[in-house]
KEKOLZA-985095 format. One line per 2 residues: number of its first residue (from 1); their letters; for each residue x, y, z of C-alpha. Coordinates in nm, 2 decimals, decimal comma, padded with zeros to 4 digits. Each point is the difference from the previous one (the first is absolute). Layout:
NUM> a> X/Y/Z ~ ... $
This chain:
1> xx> 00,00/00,00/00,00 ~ 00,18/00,35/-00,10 $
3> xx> -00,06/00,26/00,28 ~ -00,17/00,30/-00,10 $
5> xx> 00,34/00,20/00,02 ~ 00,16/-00,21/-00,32 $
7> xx> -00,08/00,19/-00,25 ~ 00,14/00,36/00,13 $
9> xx> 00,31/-00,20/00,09 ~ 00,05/-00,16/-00,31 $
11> xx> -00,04/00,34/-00,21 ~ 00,31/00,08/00,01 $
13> xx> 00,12/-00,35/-00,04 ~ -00,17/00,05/-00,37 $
15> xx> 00,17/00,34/-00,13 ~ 00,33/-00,11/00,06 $
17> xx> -00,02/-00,35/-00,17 ~ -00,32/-00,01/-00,17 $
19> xx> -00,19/-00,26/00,00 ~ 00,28/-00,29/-00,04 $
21> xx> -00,06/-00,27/00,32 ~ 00,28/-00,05/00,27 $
23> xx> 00,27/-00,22/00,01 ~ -00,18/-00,34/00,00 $
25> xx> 00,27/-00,22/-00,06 ~ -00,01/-00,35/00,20 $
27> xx> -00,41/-00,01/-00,02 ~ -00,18/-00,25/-00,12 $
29> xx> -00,15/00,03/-00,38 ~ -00,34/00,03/00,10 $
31> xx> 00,08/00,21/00,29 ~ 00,17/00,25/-00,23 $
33> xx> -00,31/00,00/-00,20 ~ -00,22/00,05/00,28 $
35> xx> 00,24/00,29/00,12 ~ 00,01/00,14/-00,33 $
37> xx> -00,40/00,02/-00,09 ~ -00,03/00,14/00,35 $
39> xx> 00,28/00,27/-00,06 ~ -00,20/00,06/-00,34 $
41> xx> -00,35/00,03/00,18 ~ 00,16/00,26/00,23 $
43> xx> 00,15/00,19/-00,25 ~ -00,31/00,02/-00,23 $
45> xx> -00,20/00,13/00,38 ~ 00,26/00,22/00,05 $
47> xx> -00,03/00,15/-00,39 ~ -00,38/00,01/00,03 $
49> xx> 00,01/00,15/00,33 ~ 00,19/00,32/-00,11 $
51> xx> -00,22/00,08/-00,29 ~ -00,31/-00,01/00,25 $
53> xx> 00,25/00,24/00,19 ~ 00,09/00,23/-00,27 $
55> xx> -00,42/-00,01/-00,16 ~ -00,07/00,07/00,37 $
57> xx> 00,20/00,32/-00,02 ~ -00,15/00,09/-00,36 $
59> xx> -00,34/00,19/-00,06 ~ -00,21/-00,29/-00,09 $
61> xx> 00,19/-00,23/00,01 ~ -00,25/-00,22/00,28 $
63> xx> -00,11/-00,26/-00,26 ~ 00,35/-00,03/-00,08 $
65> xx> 00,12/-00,09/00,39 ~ -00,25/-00,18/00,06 $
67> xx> 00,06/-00,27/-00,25 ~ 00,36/-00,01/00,06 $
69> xx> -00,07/-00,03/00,35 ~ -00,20/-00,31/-00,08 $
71> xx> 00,27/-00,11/-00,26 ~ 00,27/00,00/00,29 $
73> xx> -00,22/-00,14/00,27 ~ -00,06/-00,31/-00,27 $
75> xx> 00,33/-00,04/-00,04 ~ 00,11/00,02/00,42 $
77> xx> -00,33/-00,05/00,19 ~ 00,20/-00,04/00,35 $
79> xx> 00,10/00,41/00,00 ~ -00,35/00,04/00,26 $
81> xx> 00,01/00,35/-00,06 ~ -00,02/00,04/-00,36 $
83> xx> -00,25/-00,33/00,01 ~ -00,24/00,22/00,23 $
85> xx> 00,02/00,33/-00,19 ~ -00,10/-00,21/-00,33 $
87> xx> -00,27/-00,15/00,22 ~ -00,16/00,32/00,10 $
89> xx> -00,02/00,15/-00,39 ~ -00,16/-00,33/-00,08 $
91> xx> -00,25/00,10/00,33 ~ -00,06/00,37/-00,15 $
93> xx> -00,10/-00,12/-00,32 ~ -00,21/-00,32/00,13 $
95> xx> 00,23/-00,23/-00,14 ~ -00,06/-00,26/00,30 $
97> xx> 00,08/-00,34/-00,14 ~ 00,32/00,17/-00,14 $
99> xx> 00,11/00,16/00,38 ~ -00,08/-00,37/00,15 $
101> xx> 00,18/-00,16/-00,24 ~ 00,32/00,27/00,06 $
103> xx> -00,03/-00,06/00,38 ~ -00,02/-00,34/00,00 $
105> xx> 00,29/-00,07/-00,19 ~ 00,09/00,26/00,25 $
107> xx> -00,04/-00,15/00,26 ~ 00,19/-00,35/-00,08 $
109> xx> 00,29/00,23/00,08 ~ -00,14/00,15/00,25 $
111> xx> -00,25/-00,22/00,20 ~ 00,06/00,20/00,31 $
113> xx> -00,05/00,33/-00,10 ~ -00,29/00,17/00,16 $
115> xx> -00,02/00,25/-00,31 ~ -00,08/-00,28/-00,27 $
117> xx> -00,27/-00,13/00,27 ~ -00,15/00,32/00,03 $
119> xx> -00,06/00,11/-00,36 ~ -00,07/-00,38/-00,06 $
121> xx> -00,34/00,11/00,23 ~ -00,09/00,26/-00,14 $
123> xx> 00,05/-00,14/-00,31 ~ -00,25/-00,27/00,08 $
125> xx> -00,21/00,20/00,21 ~ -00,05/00,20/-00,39 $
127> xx> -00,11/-00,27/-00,13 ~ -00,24/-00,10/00,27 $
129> xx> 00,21/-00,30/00,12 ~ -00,03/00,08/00,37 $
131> xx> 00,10/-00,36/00,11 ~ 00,27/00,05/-00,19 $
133> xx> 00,12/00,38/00,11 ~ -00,07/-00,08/00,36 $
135> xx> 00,23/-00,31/-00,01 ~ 00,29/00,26/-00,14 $
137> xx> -00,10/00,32/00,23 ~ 00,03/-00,29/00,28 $
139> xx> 00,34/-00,12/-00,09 ~ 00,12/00,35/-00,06 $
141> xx> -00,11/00,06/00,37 ~ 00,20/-00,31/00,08 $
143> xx> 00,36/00,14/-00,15 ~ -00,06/00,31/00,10 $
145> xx> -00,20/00,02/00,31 ~ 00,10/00,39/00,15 $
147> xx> -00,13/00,12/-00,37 ~ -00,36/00,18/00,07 $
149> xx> -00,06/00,05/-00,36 ~ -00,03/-00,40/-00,03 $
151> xx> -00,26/-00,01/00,27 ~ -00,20/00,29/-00,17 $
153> xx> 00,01/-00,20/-00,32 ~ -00,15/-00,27/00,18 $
155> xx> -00,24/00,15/00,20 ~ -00,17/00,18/-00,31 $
157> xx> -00,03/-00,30/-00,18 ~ -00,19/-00,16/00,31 $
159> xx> -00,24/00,35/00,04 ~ -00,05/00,00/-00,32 $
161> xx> -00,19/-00,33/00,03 ~ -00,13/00,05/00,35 $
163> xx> 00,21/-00,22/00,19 ~ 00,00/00,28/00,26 $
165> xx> 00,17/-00,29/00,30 ~ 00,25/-00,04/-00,27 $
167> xx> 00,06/00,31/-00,06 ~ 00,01/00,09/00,43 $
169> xx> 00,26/-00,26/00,05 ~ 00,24/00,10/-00,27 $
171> xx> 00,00/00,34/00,12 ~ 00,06/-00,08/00,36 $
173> xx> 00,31/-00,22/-00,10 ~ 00,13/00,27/-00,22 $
175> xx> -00,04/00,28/00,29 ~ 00,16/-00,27/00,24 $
177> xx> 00,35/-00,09/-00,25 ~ 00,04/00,31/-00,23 $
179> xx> 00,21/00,26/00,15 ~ -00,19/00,27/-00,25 $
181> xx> -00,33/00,02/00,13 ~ -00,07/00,34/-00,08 $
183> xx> -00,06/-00,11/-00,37 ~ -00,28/-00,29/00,19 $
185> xx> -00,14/00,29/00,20 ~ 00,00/00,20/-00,30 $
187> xx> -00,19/-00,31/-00,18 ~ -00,22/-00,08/00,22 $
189> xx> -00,11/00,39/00,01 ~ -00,03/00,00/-00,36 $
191> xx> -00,21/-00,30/-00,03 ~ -00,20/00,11/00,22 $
193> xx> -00,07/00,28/-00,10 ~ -00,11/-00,16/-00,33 $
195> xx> -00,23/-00,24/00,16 ~ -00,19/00,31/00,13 $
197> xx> -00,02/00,17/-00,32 ~ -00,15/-00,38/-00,16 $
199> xx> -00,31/00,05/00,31 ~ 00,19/-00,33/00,10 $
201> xx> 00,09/00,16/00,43 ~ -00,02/-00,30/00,12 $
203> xx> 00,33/-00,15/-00,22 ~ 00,13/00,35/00,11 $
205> xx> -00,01/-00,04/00,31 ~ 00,20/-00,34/00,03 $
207> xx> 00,31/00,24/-00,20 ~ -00,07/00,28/00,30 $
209> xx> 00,03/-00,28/00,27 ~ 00,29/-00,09/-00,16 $
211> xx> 00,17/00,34/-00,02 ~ -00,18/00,06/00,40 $
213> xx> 00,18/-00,32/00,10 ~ 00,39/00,04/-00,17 $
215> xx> -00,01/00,38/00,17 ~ -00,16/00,00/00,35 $
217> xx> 00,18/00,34/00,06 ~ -00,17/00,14/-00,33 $
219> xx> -00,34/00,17/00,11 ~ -00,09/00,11/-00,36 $
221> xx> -00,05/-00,37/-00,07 ~ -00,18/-00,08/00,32 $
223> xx> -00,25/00,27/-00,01 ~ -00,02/-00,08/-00,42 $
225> xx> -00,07/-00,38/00,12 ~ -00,26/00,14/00,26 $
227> xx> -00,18/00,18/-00,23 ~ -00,04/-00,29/-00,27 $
229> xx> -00,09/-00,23/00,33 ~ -00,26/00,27/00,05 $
231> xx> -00,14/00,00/-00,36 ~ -00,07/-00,39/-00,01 $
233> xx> -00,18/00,00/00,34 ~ 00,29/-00,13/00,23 $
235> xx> -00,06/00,28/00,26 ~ 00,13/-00,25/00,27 $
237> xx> 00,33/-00,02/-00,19 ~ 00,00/00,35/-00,05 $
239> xx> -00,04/00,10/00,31 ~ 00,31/-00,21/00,12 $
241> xx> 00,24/00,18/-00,25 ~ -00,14/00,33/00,07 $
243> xx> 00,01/-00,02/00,37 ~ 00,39/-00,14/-00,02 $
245> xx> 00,09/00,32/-00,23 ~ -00,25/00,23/00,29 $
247> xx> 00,29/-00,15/00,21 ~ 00,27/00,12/-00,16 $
249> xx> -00,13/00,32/-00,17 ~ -00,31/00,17/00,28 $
251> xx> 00,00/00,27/-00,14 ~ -00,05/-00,09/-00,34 $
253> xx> -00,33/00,16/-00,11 ~ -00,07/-00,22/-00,26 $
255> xx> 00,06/-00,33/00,13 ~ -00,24/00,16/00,32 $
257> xx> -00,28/00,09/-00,25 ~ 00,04/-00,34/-00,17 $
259> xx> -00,02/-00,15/00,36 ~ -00,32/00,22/00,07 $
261> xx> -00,16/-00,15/-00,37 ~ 00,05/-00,34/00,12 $
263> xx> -00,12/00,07/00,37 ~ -00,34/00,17/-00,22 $
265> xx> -00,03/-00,28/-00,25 ~ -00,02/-00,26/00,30 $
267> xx> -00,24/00,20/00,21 ~ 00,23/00,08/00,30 $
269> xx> -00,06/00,39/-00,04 ~ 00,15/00,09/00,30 $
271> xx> 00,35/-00,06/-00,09 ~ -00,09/00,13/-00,30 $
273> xx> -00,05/00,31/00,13 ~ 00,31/-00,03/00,18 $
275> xx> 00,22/-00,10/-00,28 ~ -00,14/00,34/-00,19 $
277> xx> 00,06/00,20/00,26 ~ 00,32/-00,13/00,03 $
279> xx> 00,11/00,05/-00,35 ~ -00,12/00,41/00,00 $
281> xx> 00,27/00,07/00,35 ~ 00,23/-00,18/-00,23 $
283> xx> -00,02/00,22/-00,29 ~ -00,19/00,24/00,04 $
285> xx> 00,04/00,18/-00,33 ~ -00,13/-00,34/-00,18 $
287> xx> -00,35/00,13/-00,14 ~ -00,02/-00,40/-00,06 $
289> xx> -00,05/-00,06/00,39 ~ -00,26/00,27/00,11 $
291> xx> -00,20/-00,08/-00,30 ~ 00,00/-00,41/00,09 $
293> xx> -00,05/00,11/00,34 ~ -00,31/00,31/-00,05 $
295> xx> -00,18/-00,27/-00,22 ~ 00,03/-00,27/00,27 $
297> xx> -00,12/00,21/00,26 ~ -00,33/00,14/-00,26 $
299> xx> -00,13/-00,33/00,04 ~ -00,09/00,04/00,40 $
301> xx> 00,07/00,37/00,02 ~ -00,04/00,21/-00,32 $
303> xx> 00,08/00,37/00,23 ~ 00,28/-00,19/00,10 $
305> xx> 00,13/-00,03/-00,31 ~ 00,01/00,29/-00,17 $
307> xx> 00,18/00,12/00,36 ~ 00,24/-00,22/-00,12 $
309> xx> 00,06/00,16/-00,33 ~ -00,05/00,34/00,13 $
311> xx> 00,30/-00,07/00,22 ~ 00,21/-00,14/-00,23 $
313> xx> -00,05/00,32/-00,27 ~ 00,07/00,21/00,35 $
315> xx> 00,31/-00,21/00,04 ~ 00,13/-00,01/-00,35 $
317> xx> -00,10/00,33/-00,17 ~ 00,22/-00,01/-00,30 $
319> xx> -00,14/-00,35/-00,11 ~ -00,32/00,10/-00,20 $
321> xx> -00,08/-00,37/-00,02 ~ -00,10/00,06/00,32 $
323> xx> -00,30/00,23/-00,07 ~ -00,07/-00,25/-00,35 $
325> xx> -00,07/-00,25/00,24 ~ -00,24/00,15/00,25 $
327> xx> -00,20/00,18/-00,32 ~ -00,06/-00,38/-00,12 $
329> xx> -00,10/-00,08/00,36 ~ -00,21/00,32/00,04 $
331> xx> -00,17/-00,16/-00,39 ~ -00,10/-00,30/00,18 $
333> xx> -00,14/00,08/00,25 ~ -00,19/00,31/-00,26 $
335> xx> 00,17/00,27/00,20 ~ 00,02/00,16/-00,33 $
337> xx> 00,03/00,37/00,10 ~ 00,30/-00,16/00,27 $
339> xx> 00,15/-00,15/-00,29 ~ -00,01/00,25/-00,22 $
341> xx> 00,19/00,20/00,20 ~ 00,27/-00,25/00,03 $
343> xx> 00,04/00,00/-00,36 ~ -00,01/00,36/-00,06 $
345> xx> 00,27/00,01/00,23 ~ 00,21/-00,20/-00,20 $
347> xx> -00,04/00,13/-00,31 ~ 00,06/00,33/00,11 $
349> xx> 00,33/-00,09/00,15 ~ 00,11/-00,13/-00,33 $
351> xx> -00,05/00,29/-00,18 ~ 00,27/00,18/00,27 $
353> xx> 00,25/-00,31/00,01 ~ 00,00/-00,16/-00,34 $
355> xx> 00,19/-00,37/00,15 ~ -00,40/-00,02/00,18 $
357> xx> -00,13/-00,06/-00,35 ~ 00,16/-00,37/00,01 $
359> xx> -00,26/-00,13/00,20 ~ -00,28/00,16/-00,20 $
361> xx> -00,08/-00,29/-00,20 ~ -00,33/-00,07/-00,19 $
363> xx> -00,12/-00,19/00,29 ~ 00,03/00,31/00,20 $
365> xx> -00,20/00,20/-00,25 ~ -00,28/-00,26/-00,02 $
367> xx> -00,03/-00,01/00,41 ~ -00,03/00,39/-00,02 $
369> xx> -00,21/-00,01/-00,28 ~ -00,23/-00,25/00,15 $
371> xx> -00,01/00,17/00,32 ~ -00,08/00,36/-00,17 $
């Protein structure tokens, strides 16, 4: 087997005696022969490979590499490099019984190379051979078991046909043996993501756990994996995530307003209450929290309520989402004149400071327009 270095090495080899074999005196006949017709395959390679250099260097000259390339990797199929560069162009232009047939001849050089395993997969996996693709995305996982990209190759294939315990136990071994796992976090973000965007949270969520699971420290991803717990109905599960990050973060209004939702949802409105509360000392100047917590309190105590927003516009008087919010409230309860003055307020304060009419959205027209 010729390491992938003989070429360069022999290069220079070439220029200074051209392409006349060494001194083989003492071999046998058909050794000699052998030697020779392997000397000649080289050379030939080596001659085809420097045109697909020099067309590579020339405007247009792509079709011209390219089938030199596959000239030289015809005539020394162990260089791997060369062998997978030929087997990628056959990939871009479809050419898929033509890249299997380059990297299996490939890969009787090469048998463990985890490269030739992995294009081998995705090879199959074109053509719909998924037996076939996961046998190769497995062995390349074998050879090269601190590689994520292997286990992200594998993983796919299994999503992509709903083997979602496959596709949980792959990841878990690639987050425990690859020393990269921000390119696995990274995946596992991105497919879930995608899952969401398909109406498919459910599949989401098991990527989110994932992510939740390799970066306990990481509250993004444990609030993001609340949230999803939240949306299919798991409050129970919820609740446990968001009351570990209420440990480490009190004062983190939304994770308290997200505890006060789930307190609501299950009917335990005092600590609902509570949590709301909790999350306007926190951050005061978060319109979010006195609005979740005036609208709580309207249900029992609709005076209450608008002294709720009244106090936060008194405590925040340079936020005119403030006043937007208690003209909606004033609307529903048909405090109209109330309301209307709340909205005048606004508008007229945006003619003054110019950065006010950012929050003067259609919306706000129609509730001013509904309320007039």
């Amino acid at each position: 087997m010729r390491a992938p270095c003989t070429w360069l090495a022999v290069v220079p080899l070439l220029i200074l005696v051209g392409c006349r074999s060494f001194d083989d005196r003492g071999a046998s006949d058909r050794t000699r022969v052998t030697a020779q017709a392997e000397s000649a395959d080289l050379a030939e390679a080596l001659a085809h490979y420097s045109q697909a250099l020099i067309a590579e260097a020339t405007l247009g000259g792509a079709d011209s590499s390219l089938r030199h390339t596959r000239l030289a990797v015809e005539k020394d199929p162990a260089y791997l490099p060369l062998a997978v560069k030929v087997a990628v162009g056959h990939l871009v232009r479809k050419e898929n019984d033509q890249a299997l047939r380059v990297l299996h001849r490939a890969m009787a050089h090469h048998p463990d190379s985890p490269e030739v395993h992995l294009l081998l997969g995705v090879v199959y996996q074109l053509i719909d051979n998924t037996e076939m693709a996961a046998s190769e995305f497995s062995e390349a996982i074998r050879l090269a078991p601190d590689r994520p990209d292997v286990y992200m190759r594998l993983a796919s294939l299994y999503a992509a046909e709903g083997r979602l315990r496959k596709v949980g136990a792959i990841l878990e071994e690639a987050l425990t043996r690859c020393r990269n796992r921000a390119v696995l976090f990274e995946f596992c973000d991105n497919m879930g993501r995608l899952y969401l965007k398909g109406d498919d949270p459910r599949t989401a969520l098991l990527f989110f756990d994932l992510l939740r699971a390799g970066k306990p420290d990481n509250a993004d991803a444990r609030e993001m994996t609340a949230r999803y717990h939240l949306l299919l109905g798991n409050t129970r599960r919820a609740m446990v995530l968001l009351r570990e990050l209420e440990g480490a973060q009190p004062e983190n209004a939304g994770i308290l307003l997200l505890l006060g939702e789930v307190c609501e949802e299950r009917g335990d409105l005092a600590s609902a209450e509570d949590y709301y509360g909790r999350a306007v000392r926190a951050t005061p100047v978060d319109v979010r929290a006195w609005v979740k917590l005036a609208y709580f309190r309207s249900q029992t105590d609709p005076d209450g309520a608008v002294k709720t927003l009244q106090e936060g516009v008194a405590r925040n008087p340079d936020d005119f989402n403030f006043r937007v919010f208690l003209g909606i409230f004033f609307s529903s309860r048909k405090e109209f004149e109330a309301a209307i003055t709340e909205f005048a307020a606004v508008e007229h304060a945006a003619e003054k400071e110019p950065e006010i009419v950012a929050i003067l959205q259609p919306e706000f027209y129609f509730c001013y327009g509904a309320a007039c």
